[in-house]
C-alpha positions in Angstrom: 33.7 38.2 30.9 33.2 41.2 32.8 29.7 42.9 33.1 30.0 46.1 30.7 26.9 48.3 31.9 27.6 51.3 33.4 27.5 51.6 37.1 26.6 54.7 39.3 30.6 55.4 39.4 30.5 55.3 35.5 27.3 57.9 35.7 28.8 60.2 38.4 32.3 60.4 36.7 30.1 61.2 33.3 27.9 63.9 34.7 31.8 65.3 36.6 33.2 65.3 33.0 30.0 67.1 31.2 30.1 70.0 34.1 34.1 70.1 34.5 35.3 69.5 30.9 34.3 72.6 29.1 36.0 75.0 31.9 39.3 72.8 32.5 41.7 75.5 30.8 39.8 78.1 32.7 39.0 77.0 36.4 41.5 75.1 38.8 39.0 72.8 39.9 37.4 71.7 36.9 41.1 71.1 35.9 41.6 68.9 38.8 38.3 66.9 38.5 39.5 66.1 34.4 42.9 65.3 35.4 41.2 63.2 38.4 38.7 61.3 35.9 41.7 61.1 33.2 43.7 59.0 35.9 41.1 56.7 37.3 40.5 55.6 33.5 43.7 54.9 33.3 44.1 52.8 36.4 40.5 51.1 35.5 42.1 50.2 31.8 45.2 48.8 33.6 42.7 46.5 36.1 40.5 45.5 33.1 43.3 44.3 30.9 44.8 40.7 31.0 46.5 40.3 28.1 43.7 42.0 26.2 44.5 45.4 24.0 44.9 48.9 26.0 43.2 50.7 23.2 40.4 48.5 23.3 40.3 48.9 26.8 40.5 52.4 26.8 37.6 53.0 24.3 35.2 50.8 26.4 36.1 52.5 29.7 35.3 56.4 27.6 32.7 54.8 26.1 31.0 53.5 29.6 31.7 57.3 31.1 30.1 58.9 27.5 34.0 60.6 27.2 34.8 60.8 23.8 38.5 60.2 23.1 39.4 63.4 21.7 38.8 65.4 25.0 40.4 62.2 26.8 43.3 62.9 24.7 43.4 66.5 25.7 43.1 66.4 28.8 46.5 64.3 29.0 48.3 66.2 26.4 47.1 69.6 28.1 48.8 68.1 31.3 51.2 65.8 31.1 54.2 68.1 31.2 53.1 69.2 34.1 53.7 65.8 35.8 
């Protein structure tokens, strides 16, 4: 099994989220830096899972980054039409 603790990419992409989160409506970049962090989880969960289950996954990945799930969630939902 995988080694859970966080690394210094979990740490940096937590401190990114704490700075950028509360402003992504407002500011362009702090938008981009969400949506950024919002797709590297998801590419991360995708590595991580072999056969295993994606919400699982996904809560260990926000849980290693201190993201709660609710501003995950709207971060995507905020942006995904946009895709």
């Amino acid at each position: 099994m995988p080694d859970r603790r966080p690394d210094s990419s979990d740490e940096e992409m937590a401190q990114a989220w704490a700075k950028h989160y509360p402003e992504h409506r407002a500011e362009k970049v702090s938008e981009h830096v969400c949506r950024l962090i919002c797709l590297c989880i998801d590419y991360r969960v995708i590595g991580e899972i072999s056969g295993g289950d994606t919400a699982t996954g996904l809560e260990r990945v926000l849980a290693s980054m201190r993201i709660q799930k609710k501003e995950f969630d709207d971060v995507t939902n905020t942006y995904e039409s946009l895709v």
